[in-house]
Each structure stands twice: as structure tokens, then as C-alpha cells.
C-alpha positions, 0 to 999 in steps of 0.5 A: 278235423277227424273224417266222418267214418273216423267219428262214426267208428268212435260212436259205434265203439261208445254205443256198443261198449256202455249200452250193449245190444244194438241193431245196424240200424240203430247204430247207423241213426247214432252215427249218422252214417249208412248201414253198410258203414256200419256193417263194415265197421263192425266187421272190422271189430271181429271177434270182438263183437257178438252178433245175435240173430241174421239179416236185418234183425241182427243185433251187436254187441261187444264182448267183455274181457275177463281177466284180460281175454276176451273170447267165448267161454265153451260149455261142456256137458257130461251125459249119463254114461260119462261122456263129454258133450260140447255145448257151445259157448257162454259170451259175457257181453259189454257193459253186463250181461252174457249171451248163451243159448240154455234153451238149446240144451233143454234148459227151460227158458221164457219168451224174454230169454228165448234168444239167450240174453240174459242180465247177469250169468244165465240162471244154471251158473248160480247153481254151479257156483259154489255156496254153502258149507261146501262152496265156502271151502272151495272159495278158501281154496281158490282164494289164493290160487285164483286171486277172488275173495274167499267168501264165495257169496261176494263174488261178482259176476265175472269173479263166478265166470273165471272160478268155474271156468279154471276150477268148476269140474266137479259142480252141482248138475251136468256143464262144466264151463271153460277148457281149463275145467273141462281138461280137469275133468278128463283128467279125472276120468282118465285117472279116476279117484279111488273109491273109499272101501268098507274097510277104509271108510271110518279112517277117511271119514274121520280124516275128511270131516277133520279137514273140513272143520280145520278148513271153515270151521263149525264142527258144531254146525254153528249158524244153522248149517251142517258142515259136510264134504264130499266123497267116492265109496263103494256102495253096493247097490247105489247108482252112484258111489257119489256122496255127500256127507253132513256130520255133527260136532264130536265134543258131546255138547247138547247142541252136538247131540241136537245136531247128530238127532237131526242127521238121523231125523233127515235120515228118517224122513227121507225114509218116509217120502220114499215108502209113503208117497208117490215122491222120490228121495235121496238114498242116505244112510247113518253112520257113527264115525268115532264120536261124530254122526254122519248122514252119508247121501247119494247125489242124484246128480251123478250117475255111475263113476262118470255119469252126470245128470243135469239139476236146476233149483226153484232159486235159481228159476226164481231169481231169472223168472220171476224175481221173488226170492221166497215164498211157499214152493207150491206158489212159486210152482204154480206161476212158473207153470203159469209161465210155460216153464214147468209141467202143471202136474208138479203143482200137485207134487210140490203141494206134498212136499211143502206140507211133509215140511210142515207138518215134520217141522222144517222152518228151511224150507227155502228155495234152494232145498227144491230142485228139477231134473230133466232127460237133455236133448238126445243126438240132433234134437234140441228138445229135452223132457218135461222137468221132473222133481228131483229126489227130495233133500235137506228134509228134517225138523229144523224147528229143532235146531240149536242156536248159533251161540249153542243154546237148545231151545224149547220148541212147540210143534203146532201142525199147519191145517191147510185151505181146502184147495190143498187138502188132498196135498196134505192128506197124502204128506200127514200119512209120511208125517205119522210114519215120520214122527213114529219111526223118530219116537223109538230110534235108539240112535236119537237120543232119549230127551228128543225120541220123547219130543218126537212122541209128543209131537206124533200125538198133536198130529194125530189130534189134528187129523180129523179136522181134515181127513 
């Protein structure tokens, strides 16, 4: 017959292994054992147990092994002048689930996840993962290397943990997970990647969206998605020599030429934010790369060479915080700010951008083309600033937008009138929307059979104006 402690530490195991989180308590009730047996039991599991919180109100739970390892997973973050700051550690907990503490480098959390307990991958890890045109070229690399499935979009959990944890340098915002990515990054600042200068850029250009088609594929921009690739140029004047790059197909098609008057329509309306409303934008420019368009955008989360700047999408704030997984910003703005998460002057601030969508015909307007940026904590204090918009990004009439089998359809513009609770919004968006429609009606880089749309369209605006203003 097993002694009573021998049985006690096999019930421990069990209740700590598939049900996570358990006070001594609680596992002494299991066990039928003493709290002090317990502690003792616990103990003698060391660092393969997390303990959250002190005293009697401590809770346990053990870690879960990724890839054979069980221990934490440092966070690191770069600051704004390009300096490495640790930030503690992620700890992925058994069965699921992990443990980090964003609210300790101001990351905005509510009551539930105050303590740093979360379901899944705490919610800034879905931004830093790789998605998109750009992420599934990651993921093809990685692929192999790495041994995770080459769509970056069937990831488990654990599968996102190690990718960013090995090779996650360079991700959206300002962590980096892992020692492996973070000794890339110092690499990189060490033996920093050249610049591309003004006499290289059509070459490199040419080259880098070669690659990116060779790689995915969609040249087109088949599916609705603009392929892109990333770069380092010289640019006077910026804050950042970052960039991100989306181009169009080279094969003259009317679906490419859609597509190249699309890049130069964002172009356009990112114009239009920063000279009309009290909103900031991406910094972009075009450029005609052999028969390609290219709409070349700063990221604002990069500043300087080195610099980083945190960056959190209404996506992901959903997804940890309220769960909906759609619906109009401005509605999901508000109920975050219900919650305490995000400062209620926003509200007033994403009503404007959701109707300067409207009303340039943007049918994408999903969660992810909304993001939040905010100062981290400075020295000792753990305390950041209020989120702020980030600059508006990913803004043009997708309405327009060929079909995945090449096909351009005829669309009508119909401008959205808005309840009269958001009519001042709105009044603010239709001055940007005008300047918007104008400015796209005699640009000589769209082409002639869209700058007509873009007239027509002025017009039915224009039409609609007296309804509300």
C-alpha cells in the first residue's frame, strides 16, 4: 500500500497538471492532506510550478513544456531610442493558458486579467504573430526551419510562443519574446542592415517584390490582399527609414491597373486625414517601379534606425475583452471605454475615422485596420500613458477592389448618413471625404475610367450634404 503523502503528491500532480490554478488550499481538500504537506509538496516541484500572488492567497499551477522546456520565456522591449529593456517573463501554464503581467509594462488590462492570467497567449502575442501577406511569407519560411505548418493562420498557441520565441525580432509593436529573438535583434543593431539609397531603390525595389511573389504568390493582389514586403531606405525628413511596401501586379490587366489606382487612392486618403482632420496618418508616398505601383508607408512603430514604439489593434482588444469579433469601431470603442480600457475622448475620435471610411467607400474596415499606441512606463514606474489613436492606415475604397478571379466589377457609391448622435463625427469626416473624392478625380497617376468614378462619386456626396450639414 502507497503512504498517505505518496498518494497526496500523485493528487497534487493531477489537480495541478489538467485543472491549472489551485490555492494550498484547495489542493490540501484534494489531497486530504495538511497545507504544510502541500507547500512541501509543491516545493519540492520547483521550478516547474508557477506560484501567482503571496501568503495564503498564493495560487499554483504547473508550467507547460514547449518543445521539451519548461522554463519562462523572457519578454524584452525596445524603447524609443533603441535600447533593450527586459520586461520580465511569459510562463505557459498547464493544461492552457499563460501567465504575464502586461499591465506591469502599461498595457491596458481589465479586473479579470489584472493579475496577468490569461486563457490563451496574453492578447499583444496576436498582434506580434505573423498574419497577412507579409506574416504568411514568415510562416513559408519558418516552415521548415522551425518545423510549424506553413499557414501561419493554423498556428496553435504554442506553435506562435516558439516561432516568436526563436525568430519574432522584427514583429509589429515593441516586445520581442525569447533570448534566441532577442540576441537577433542585437545582432541586428550591432551589424545594422544597410539603408536602401535613392540610387538603389528601383533595383531593390524590383527585386524585393519579385521575391515576395516568387515566395506567396498574388502579384495581382489576388483575394482581396495587396502583397508587400518590408524595407530600410533612406528618406530625408522621416522619422524612421522603416517601411512597408504594397504593390500591384506588373501584367497591365484591368484588375492590376484597379489595384495600382487603389494604392494611389490610399495614398490619397491618408492625404486627406492628415490635412483635414484633427486625426494622424501614415506618412506614404508613390512610386512607379518598372510597371509596378508601389505605395511605400512609414511604420509608426519604428522610430529612428533602433527605435520601437508599442502598437495594440482594436482585434486584439476584442478578442481578450470583449469577444465580438466585429462590428462598427466606434461601438466597440465605446464599450472598451465603458470598461476602463481606453480614454472616452477616443469615441469622438474613432466616430471620424469609421465615417471617413464610409463615405471613401472602405468595405474593410475590419478590426485590425484600427490600432492604439501609448508612452510605456518610464524608469521605476509602471504606469504608461492613456492609449492614443495610432496614425490611420489601410484607408481607400476597397468597394473598388477587383474580384479574387480578376473580374472588375461595377459598383455604386451610396454615401452612409449617420444617426444624429454621430453627426458631428461625420461632419468633420465629409470635409476629408470632398477633399478625398477631389484630389482622386484629376490625379494623373489613376487612371482615366477610375478618376471619372471618383467625380461621380464627389458629386453624390455632395448631393447628400445638406441632409446633415
Amino acid at each position: 500500500m502507497r503512504p498517505r503523502n505518496s498518494i497526496a503528491r500523485i493528487q497534487v500532480d493531477h489537480r495541478l497538471r489538467y485543472q491549472g490554478f489551485a490555492s494550498a488550499a484547495d489542493l490540501a481538500a484534494v489531497a486530504g492532506v495538511s497545507v504544510p504537506t502541500v507547500l512541501r509538496i509543491v516545493q519540492a516541484y520547483g521550478d516547474d510550478v508557477v506560484r501567482l500572488g503571496i501568503t495564503k492567497g498564493a495560487r499554483y499551477a504547473f508550467r507547460r513544456p514547449l518543445r521539451g522546456h519548461s522554463t519562462p520565456i523572457p519578454v524584452y522591449w525596445v524603447n524609443e531610442r533603441g535600447q533593450g529593456v527586459s520586461g520580465g517573463a511569459l510562463h505557459l501554464l498547464a493544461p492552457e493558458g499563460s501567465f504575464f503581467a502586461l499591465g506591469s509594462l502599461g498595457f491596458p488590462v481589465d479586473v479579470e486579467h489584472a493579475e496577468g492570467v490569461w486563457a490563451g497567449l496574453p492578447y499583444v502575442l496576436h498582434d506580434m504573430r505573423p498574419q497577412g501577406y507579409l506574416g504568411r511569407s514568415f510562416a513559408r519560411k519558418a516552415a521548415v526551419e522551425l518545423e510549424v505548418p506553413s499557414d501561419p493562420d493554423s498556428w496553435s498557441d504554442d506553435q506562435v510562443a516558439y516561432v516568436l520565441s526563436r525568430r519574432g525580432a522584427d514583429t509589429s509593436g515593441h516586445l520581442i519574446i525569447g533570448d534566441e529573438a532577442y540576441a537577433l535583434w542585437l545582432r541586428s543593431v550591432s551589424v545594422p542592415e544597410p539603408a536602401i539609397t535613392a540610387g538603389q531603390l528601383d533595383a531593390e525595389y524590383r527585386r524585393l517584390a519579385s521575391e515576395s511573389v516568387a515566395l506567396i504568390g498574388g502579384g495581382s493582389s489576388a483575394g482581396g490582399e495587396f502583397p508587400k514586403f518590408t524595407a530600410k531606405r533612406e528618406l530625408k525628413g522621416s522619422t524612421t527609414p522603416h517601411v512597408i511596401v504594397k504593390f500591384s501586379g506588373e501584367d497591365g490587366s484591368g484588375a492590376v491597373q484597379r489595384w495600382a489606382d487603389l494604392l494611389v487612392c490610399e495614398h490619397l486618403a491618408l492625404e486627406a486625414i492628415r490635412k483635414h482632420v484633427p486625426l494622424q496618418a501614415a506618412c506614404s508616398r508613390v512610386l512607379q517601379v518598372g510597371s509596378r505601383t508601389c505605395l511605400e508607408v512609414e511604420r509608426f512603430d519604428r522610430q529612428g534606425e533602433f527605435g520601437r514604439l508599442p502598437l495594440i489593434s482594436l482585434s486584439s482588444l476584442d478578442a481578450a475583452l470583449l469577444g465580438k469579433g466585429s462590428g462598427r469601431w466606434p461601438d466597440l470603442v465605446a464599450q472598451l471605454a465603458k470598461l476602463g480600457m481606453l480614454p472616452e475622448t477616443l469615441e469622438f475620435a474613432t466616430q471620424i475615422l469609421w465615417w471617413i471610411g464610409q463615405l471613401i467607400g472602405n468595405t474593410d474596415m475590419h478590426l485590425g485596420n484600427l490600432s492604439f499606441q501609448f508612452d510605456p512606463p518610464a524608469g521605476s514606474d509602471t504606469k504608461a500613458s492613456a492609449l492614443r489613436l495610432s496614425p490611420a492606415y489601410d484607408m481607400l475604397p476597397m468597394m473598388y477592389a477587383p474580384l479574387s478571379g480578376g473580374e472588375v466589377p461595377v459598383r455604386q457609391f451610396i454615401p452612409s448618413l449617420p444617426l444624429p448622435r454621430e453627426a458631428e463625427a461625420w461632419k468633420v469626416a465629409y470635409v476629408a471625404a470632398i477633399a478625398f473624392w477631389e484630389s482622386a478625380g484629376v490625379d494623373s497617376r489613376i487612371s482615366a475610367s477610375f478618376r471619372q468614378i471618383c467625380l461621380e462619386n464627389l458629386a453624390q456626396l455632395q448631393r447628400v450634404r445638406p441632409a446633415v450639414l
